[in-house]
Each structure stands twice: as structure tokens, then as C-alpha cells.
C-alpha positions in Angstrom: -15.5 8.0 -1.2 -12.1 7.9 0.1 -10.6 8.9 3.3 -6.8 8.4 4.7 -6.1 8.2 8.5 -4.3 11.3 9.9 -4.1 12.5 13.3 -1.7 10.4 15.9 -1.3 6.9 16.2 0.7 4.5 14.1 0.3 3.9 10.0 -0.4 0.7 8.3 4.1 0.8 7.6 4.6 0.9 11.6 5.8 4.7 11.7 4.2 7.7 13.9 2.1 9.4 11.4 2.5 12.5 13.2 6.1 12.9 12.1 7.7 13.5 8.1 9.2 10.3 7.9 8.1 6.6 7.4 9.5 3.3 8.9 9.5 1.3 5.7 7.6 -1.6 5.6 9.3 -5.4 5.4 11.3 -5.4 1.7 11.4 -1.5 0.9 14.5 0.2 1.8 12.7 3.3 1.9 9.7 5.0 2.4 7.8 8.4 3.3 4.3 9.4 3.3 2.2 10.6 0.4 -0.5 12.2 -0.7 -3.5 9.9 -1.8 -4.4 12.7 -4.8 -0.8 11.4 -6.4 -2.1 8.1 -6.5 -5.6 8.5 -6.9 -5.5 5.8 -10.2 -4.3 3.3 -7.5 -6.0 3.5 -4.7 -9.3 3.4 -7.1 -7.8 0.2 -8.7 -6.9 -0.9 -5.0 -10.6 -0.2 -3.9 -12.4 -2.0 -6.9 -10.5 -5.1 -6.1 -10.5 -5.6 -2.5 -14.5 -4.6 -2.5 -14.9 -7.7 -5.1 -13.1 -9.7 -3.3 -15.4 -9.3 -0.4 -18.6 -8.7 -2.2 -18.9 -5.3 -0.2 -19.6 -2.0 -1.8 -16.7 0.5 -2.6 -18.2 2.5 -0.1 -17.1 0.1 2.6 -13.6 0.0 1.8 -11.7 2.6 3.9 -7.9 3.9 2.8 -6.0 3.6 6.3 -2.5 4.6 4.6 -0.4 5.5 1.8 3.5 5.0 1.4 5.8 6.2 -1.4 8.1 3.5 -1.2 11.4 2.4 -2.6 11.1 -1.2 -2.7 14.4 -3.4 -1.9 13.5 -5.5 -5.2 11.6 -6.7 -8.2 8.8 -8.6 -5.5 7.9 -5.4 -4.3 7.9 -6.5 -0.9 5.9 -9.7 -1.7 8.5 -12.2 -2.6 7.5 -15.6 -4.4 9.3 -18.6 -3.3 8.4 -20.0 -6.9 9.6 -17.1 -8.9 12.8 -15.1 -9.6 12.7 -10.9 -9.3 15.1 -8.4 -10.2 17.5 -7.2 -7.8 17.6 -3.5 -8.2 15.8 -0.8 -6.1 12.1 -0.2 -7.7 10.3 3.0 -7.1 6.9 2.0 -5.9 4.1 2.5 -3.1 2.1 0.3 -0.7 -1.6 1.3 0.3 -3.0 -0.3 3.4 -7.3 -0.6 2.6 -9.6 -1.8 5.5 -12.5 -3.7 4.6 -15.1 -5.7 7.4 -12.6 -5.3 9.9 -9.5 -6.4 8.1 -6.7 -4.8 6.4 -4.9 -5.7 3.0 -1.6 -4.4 1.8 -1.7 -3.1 -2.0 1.6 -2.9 -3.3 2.8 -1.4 -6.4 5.7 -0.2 -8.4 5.0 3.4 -9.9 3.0 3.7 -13.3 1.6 0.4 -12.6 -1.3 -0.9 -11.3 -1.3 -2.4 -7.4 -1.5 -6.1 -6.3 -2.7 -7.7 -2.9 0.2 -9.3 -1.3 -1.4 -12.2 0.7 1.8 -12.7 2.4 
């Protein structure tokens, strides 16, 4: 089952989600809102992983937000100190999942599946 947050209030990026635009999240230089269907690969991937990581049913995992972003570089907004990344804009998208209380940022560049930036 998946379900997105909507209504007022702020998204997992720190922008209103009652307006068009997005305030991009640290290492994007843009970002907007989209639809969950256009990812829905993804946030599947995104679901599978964070529910083995804490030994909870799909089920439990909740999608709290969805951002088409435009990441700043190669790290995706997840840099390494140990490794190099490109530096050219990369077409991507972050997906903020709650799971017992706690919420994990998914990042991704587009056509690829997303990662859990522990940062």
C-alpha cells in the first residue's frame, strides 16, 4: 500500500506542500513536487529496502514525500568524503519513507534505482 502526505504542513524537502513549488533539499539546485505513479519503480525499491532494514512489513512503511529533483552533483545530495563525483547537474529525485517513527531520505538519479543517504 502506498500513501503520500498532502494537505498543509511542510514536506520531507522543507517547502509548504500546499504551493507548486519545492524548496530543494541540501545538494539539489532544484526541485518540485511529483507525482508518486511517475516513480512508482522507486518508491517500491525504496519500500522493500527500508522495511528490511527494519524487519517491518511493507505495510508499515509510509511514503511522506516525493521530489523531482535536479541534484547539484554526481553524490546526489549524499556526498562521500572518501569518494570523487561528477560535477554536473544530475536529474534525479528524493523520496522521504517513514518507518517506526523515523524517516529516511531515498535519493536517486532518474532511471536508476534509489539509495538511503545515512548522512
Amino acid at each position: 500500500m502506498l500513501s503520500a502526505c498532502g494537505g498543509t504542513g511542510s514536506d520531507a524537502a522543507g517547502g509548504d506542500s500546499g504551493t507548486t513549488g519545492a524548496t530543494p533539499p541540501e545538494g539539489a539546485a532544484e526541485a518540485s513536487f511529483i507525482s508518486l505513479d511517475a516513480l512508482d519503480d522507486e518508491v517500491q525499491s525504496a519500500i522493500a529496502d527500508a522495511a528490511e532494514r527494519f524487519g517491518v512489513p511493507e505495510a508499515e512503511v509510509a511514503v511522506a514525500g516525493a521530489l523531482d529533483v535536479v541534484w547539484a552533483d554526481g553524490s546526489l545530495g549524499c556526498p562521500d568524503d572518501d569518494m570523487l563525483s561528477t560535477q554536473a547537474l544530475v536529474d534525479g529525485y528524493l523520496l522521504t519513507l517513514e518507518v517506526e517513527g523515523r524517516r529516511l531520505a531515498y535519493h536517486g538519479e532518474d532511471g536508476l534505482p534509489p539509495f538511503l543517504c545515512e548522512r
